[in-house]
N, CA, C and O atoms as a printed pandas DataFrame, in Angstrom:
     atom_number atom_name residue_name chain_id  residue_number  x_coord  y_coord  z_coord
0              1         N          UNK        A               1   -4.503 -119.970 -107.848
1              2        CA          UNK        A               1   -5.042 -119.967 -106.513
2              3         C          UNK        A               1   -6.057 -118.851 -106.321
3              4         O          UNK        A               1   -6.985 -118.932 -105.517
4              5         N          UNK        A               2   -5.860 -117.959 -106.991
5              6        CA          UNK        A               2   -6.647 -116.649 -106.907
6              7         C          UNK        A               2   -7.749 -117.266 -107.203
7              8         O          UNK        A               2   -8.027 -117.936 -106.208
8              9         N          UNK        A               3   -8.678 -117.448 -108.155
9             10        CA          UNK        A               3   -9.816 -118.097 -108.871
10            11         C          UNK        A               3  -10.334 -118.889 -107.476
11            12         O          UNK        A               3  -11.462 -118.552 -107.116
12            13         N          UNK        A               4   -9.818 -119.655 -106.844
13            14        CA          UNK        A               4  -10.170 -120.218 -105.290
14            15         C          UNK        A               4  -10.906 -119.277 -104.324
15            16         O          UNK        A               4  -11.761 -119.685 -103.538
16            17         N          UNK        A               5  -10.624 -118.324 -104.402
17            18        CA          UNK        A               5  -10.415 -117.387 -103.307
18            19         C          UNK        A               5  -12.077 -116.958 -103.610
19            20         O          UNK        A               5  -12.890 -116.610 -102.754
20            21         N          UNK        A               6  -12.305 -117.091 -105.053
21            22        CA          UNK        A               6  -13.802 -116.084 -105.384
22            23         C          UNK        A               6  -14.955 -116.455 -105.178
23            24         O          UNK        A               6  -14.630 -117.436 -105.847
24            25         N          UNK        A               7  -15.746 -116.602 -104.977
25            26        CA          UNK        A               7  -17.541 -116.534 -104.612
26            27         C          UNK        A               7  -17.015 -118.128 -105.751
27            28         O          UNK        A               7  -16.151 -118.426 -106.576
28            29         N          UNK        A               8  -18.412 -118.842 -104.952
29            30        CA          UNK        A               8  -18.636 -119.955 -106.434
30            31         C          UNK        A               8  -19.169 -119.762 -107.196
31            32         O          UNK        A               8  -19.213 -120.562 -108.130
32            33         N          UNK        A               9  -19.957 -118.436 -107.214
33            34        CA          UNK        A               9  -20.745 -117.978 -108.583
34            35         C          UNK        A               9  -19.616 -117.786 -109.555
35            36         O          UNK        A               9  -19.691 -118.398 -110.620
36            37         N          UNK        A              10  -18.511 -116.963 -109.309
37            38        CA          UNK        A              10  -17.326 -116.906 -110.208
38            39         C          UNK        A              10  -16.825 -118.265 -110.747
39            40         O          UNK        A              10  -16.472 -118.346 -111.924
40            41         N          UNK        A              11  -16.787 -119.242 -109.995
41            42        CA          UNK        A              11  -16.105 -120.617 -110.232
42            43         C          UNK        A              11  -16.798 -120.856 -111.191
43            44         O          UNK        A              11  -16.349 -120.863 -112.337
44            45         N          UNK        A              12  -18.165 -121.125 -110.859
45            46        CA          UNK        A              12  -18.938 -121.858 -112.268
46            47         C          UNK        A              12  -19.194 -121.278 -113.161
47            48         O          UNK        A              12  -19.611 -121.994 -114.071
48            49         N          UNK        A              13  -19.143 -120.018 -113.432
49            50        CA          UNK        A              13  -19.093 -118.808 -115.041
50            51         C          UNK        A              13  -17.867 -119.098 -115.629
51            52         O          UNK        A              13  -17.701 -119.024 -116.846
52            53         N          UNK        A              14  -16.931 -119.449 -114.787
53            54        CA          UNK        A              14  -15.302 -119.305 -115.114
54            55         C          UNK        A              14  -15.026 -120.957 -115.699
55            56         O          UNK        A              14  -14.409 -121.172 -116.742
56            57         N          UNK        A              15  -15.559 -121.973 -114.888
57            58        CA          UNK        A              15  -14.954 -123.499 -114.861
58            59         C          UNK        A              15  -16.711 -124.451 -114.713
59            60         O          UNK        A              15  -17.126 -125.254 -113.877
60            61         N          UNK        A              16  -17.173 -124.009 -115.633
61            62        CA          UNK        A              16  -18.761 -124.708 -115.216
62            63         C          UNK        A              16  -18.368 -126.474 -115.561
63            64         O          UNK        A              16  -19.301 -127.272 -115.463
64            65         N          UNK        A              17  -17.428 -126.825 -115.828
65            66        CA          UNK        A              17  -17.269 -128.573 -115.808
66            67         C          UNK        A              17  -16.752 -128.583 -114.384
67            68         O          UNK        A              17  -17.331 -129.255 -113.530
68            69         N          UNK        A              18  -15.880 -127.993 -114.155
69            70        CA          UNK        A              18  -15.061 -128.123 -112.758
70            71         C          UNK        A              18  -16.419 -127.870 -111.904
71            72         O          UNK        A              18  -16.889 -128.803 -111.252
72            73         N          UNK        A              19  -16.916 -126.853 -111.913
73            74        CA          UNK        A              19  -18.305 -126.407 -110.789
74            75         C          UNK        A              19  -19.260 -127.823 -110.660
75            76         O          UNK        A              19  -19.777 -128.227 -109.618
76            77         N          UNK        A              20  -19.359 -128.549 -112.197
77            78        CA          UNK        A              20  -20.336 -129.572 -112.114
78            79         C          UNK        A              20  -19.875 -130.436 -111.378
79            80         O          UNK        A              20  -20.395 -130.741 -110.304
80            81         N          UNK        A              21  -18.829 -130.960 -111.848
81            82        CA          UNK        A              21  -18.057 -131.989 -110.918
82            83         C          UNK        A              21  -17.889 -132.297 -109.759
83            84         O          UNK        A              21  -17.803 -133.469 -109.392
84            85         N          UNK        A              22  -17.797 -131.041 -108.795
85            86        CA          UNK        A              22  -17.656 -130.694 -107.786
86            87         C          UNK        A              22  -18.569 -130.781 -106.807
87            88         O          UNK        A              22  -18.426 -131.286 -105.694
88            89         N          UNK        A              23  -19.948 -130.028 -107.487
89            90        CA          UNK        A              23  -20.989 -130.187 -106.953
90            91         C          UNK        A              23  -21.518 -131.725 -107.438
91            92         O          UNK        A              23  -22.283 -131.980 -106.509
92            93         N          UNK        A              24  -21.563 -132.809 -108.270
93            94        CA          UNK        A              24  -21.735 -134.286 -108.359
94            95         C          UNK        A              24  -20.897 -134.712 -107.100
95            96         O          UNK        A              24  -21.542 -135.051 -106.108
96            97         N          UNK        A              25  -19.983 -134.724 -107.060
97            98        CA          UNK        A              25  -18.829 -134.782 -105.920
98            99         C          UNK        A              25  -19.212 -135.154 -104.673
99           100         O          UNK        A              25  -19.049 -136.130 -103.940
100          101         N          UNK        A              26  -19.828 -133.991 -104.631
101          102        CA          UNK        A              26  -20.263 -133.536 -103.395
102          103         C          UNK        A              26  -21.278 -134.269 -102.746
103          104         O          UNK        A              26  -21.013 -134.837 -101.686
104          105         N          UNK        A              27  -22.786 -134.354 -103.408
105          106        CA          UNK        A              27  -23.889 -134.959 -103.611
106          107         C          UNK        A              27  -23.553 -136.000 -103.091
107          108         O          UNK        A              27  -23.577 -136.150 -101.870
108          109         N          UNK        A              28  -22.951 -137.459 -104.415
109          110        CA          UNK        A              28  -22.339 -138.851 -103.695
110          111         C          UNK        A              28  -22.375 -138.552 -102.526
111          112         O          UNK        A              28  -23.378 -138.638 -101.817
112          113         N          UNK        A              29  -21.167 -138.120 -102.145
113          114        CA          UNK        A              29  -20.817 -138.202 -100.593
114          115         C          UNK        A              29  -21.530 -137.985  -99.412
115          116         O          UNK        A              29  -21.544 -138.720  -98.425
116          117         N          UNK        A              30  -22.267 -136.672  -99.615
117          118        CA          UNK        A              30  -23.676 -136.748  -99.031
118          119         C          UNK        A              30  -24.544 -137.101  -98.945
119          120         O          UNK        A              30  -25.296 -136.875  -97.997
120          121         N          UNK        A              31  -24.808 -137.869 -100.002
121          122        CA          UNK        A              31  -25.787 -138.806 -100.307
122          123         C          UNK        A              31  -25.701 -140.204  -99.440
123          124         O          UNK        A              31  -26.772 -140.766  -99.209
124          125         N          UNK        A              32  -24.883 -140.601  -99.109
125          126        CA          UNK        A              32  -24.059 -142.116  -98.441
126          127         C          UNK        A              32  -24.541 -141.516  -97.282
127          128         O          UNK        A              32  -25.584 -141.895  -96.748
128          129         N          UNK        A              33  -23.686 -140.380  -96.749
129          130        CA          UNK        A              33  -24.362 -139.942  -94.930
130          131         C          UNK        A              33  -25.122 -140.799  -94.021
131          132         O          UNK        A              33  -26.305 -141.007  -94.293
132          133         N          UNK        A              34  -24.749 -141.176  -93.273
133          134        CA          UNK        A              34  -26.183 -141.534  -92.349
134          135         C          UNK        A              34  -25.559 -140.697  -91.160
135          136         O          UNK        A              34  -24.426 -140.732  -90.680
136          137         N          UNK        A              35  -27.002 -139.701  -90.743
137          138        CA          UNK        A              35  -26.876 -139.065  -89.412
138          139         C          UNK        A              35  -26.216 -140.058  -88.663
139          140         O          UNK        A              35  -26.316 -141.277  -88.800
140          141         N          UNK        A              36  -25.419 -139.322  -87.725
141          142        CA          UNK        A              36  -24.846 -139.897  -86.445
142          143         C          UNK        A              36  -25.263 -139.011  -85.067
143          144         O          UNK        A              36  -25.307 -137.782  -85.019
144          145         N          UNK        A              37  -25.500 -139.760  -84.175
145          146        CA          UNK        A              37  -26.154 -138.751  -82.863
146          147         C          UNK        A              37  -24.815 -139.069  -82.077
147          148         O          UNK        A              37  -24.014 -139.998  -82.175
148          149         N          UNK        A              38  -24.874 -137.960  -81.267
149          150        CA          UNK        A              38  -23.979 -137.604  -80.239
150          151         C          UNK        A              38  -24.052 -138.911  -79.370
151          152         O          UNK        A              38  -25.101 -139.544  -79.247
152          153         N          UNK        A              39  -22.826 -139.286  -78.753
153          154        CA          UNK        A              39  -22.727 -140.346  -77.493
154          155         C          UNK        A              39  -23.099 -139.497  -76.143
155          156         O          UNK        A              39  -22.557 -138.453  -75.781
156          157         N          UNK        A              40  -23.921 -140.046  -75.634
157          158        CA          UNK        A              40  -25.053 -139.037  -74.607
158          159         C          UNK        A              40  -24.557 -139.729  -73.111
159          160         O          UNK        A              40  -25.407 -140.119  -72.310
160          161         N          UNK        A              41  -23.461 -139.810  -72.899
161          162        CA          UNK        A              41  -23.465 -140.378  -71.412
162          163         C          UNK        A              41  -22.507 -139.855  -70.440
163          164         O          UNK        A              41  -21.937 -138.921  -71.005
164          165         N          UNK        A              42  -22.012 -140.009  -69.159
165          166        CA          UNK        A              42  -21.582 -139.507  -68.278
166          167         C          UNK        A              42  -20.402 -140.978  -67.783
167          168         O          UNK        A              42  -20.970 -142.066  -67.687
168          169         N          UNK        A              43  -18.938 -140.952  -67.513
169          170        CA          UNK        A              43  -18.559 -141.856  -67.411
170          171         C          UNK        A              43  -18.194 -141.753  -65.836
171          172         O          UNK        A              43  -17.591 -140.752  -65.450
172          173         N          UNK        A              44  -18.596 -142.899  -64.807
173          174        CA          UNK        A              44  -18.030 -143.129  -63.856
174          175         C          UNK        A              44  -16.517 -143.366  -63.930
175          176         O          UNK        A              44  -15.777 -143.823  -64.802
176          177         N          UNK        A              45  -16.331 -142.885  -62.693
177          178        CA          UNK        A              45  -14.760 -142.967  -62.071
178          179         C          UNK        A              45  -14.322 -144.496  -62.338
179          180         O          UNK        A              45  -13.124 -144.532  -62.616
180          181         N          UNK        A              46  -14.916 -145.746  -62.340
181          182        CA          UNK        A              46  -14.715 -146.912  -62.794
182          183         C          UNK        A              46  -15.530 -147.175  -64.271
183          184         O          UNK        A              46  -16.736 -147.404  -64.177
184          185         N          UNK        A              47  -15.094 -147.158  -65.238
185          186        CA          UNK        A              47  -16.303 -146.908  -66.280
186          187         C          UNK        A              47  -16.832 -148.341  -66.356
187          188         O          UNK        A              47  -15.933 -149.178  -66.274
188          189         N          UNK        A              48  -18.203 -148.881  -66.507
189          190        CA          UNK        A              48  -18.717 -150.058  -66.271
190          191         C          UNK        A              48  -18.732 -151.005  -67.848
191          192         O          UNK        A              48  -18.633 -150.259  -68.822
192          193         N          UNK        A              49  -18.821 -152.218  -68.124
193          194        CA          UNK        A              49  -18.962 -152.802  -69.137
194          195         C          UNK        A              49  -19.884 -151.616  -70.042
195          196         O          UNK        A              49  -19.324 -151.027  -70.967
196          197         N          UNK        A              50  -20.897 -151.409  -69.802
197          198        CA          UNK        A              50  -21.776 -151.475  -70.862
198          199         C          UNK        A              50  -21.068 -149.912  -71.065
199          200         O          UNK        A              50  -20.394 -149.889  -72.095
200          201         N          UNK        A              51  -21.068 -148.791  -70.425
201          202        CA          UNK        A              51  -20.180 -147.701  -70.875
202          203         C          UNK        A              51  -19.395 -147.615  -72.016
203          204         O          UNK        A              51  -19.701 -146.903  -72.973
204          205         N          UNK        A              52  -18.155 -148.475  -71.951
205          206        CA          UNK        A              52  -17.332 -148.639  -72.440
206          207         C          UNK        A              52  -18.298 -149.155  -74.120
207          208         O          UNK        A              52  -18.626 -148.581  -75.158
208          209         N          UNK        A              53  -18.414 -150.356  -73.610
209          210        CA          UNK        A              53  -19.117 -151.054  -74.725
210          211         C          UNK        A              53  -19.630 -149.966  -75.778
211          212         O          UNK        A              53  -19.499 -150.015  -77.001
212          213         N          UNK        A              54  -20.322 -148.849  -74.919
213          214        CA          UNK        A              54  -21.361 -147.602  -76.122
214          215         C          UNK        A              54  -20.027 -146.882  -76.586
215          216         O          UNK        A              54  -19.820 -146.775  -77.795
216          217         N          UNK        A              55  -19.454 -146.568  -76.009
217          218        CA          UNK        A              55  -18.026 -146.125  -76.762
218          219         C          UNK        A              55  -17.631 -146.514  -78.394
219          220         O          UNK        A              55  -17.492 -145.983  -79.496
220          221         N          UNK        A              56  -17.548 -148.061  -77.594
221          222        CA          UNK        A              56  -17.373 -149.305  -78.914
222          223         C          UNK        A              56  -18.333 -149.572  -79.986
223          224         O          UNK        A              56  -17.910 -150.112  -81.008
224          225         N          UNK        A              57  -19.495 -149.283  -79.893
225          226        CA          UNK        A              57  -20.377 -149.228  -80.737
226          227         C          UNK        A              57  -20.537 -147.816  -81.400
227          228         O          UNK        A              57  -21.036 -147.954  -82.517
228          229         N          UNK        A              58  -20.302 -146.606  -81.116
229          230        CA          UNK        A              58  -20.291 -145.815  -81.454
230          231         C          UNK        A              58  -18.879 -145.309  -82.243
231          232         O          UNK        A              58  -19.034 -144.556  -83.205
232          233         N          UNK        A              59  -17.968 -145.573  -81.987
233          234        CA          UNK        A              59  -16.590 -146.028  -82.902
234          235         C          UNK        A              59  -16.856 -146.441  -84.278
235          236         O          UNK        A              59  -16.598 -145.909  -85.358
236          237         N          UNK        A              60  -17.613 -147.851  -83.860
237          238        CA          UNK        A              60  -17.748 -148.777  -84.825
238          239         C          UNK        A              60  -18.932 -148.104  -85.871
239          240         O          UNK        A              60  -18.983 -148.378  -87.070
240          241         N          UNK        A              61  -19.705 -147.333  -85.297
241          242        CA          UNK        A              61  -20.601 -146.289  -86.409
242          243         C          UNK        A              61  -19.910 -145.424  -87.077
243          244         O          UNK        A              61  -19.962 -145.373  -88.306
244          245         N          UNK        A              62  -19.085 -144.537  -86.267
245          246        CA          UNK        A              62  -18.654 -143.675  -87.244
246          247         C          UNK        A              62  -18.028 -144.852  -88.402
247          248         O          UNK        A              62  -18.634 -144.932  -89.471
248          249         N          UNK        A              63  -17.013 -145.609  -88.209
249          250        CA          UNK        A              63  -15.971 -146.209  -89.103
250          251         C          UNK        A              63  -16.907 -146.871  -90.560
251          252         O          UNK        A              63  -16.693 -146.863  -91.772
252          253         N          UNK        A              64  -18.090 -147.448  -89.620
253          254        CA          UNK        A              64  -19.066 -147.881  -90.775
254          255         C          UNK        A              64  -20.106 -146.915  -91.660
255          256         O          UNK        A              64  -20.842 -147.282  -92.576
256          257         N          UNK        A              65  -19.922 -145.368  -91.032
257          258        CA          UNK        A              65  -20.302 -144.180  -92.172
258          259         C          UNK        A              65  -19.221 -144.016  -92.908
259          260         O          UNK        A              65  -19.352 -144.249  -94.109
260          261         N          UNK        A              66  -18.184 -143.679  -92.519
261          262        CA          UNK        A              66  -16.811 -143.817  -93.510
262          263         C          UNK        A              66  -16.557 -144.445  -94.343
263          264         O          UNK        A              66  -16.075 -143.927  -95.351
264          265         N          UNK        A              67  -16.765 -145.757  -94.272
265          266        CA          UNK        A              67  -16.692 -146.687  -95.253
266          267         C          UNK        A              67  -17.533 -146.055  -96.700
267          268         O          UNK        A              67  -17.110 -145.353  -97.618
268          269         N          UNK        A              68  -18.867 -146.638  -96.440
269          270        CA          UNK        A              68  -19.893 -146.266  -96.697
270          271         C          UNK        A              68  -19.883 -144.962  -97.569
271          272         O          UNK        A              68  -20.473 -144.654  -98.605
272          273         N          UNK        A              69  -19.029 -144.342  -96.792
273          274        CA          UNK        A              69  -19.199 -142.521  -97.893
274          275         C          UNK        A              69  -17.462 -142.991  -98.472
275          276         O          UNK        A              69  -16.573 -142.189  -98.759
276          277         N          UNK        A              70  -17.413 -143.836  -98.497
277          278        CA          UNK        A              70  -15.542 -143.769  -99.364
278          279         C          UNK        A              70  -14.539 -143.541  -98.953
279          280         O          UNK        A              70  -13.472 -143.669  -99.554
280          281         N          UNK        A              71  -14.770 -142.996  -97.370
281          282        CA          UNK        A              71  -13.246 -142.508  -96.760
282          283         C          UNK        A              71  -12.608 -143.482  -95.935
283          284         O          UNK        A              71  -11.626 -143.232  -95.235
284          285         N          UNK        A              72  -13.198 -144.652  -96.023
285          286        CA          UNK        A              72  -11.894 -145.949  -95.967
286          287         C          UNK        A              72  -11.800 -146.687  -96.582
287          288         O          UNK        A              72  -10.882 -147.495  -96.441
């Protein structure tokens, strides 16, 4: 656990397959990304169809970056 704890310059002098890996790893996953923007709205005391609806579409984005980067 100690070795964890150190700068990643230490990691990759110490474990440069593990460092590579990690950083490949990494990349993929970031690589898949697609920005997501903030849900930008204000909800009435009755929230109206289409409100709700941006909710639902914006749900349905994140779940479809997830996919997409492997985490479902």
């Amino acid at each position: 656990m100690k070795n964890l704890e150190k700068p990643s310059s230490e990691i990759a002098r110490r474990y440069p397959i593990l460092h590579r890996w990690l950083i490949q790893a990494y990349s993929r996953i970031t690589d898949k990304m697609q920005p997501i923007n903030d849900l930008n709205q204000t909800i009435s005391a009755t929230p109206t169809q289409s409100e709700v609806q941006a909710i639902s579409d914006k749900v349905d984005e994140l779940l479809g970056n997830l996919r997409d980067a492997g985490h479902l």
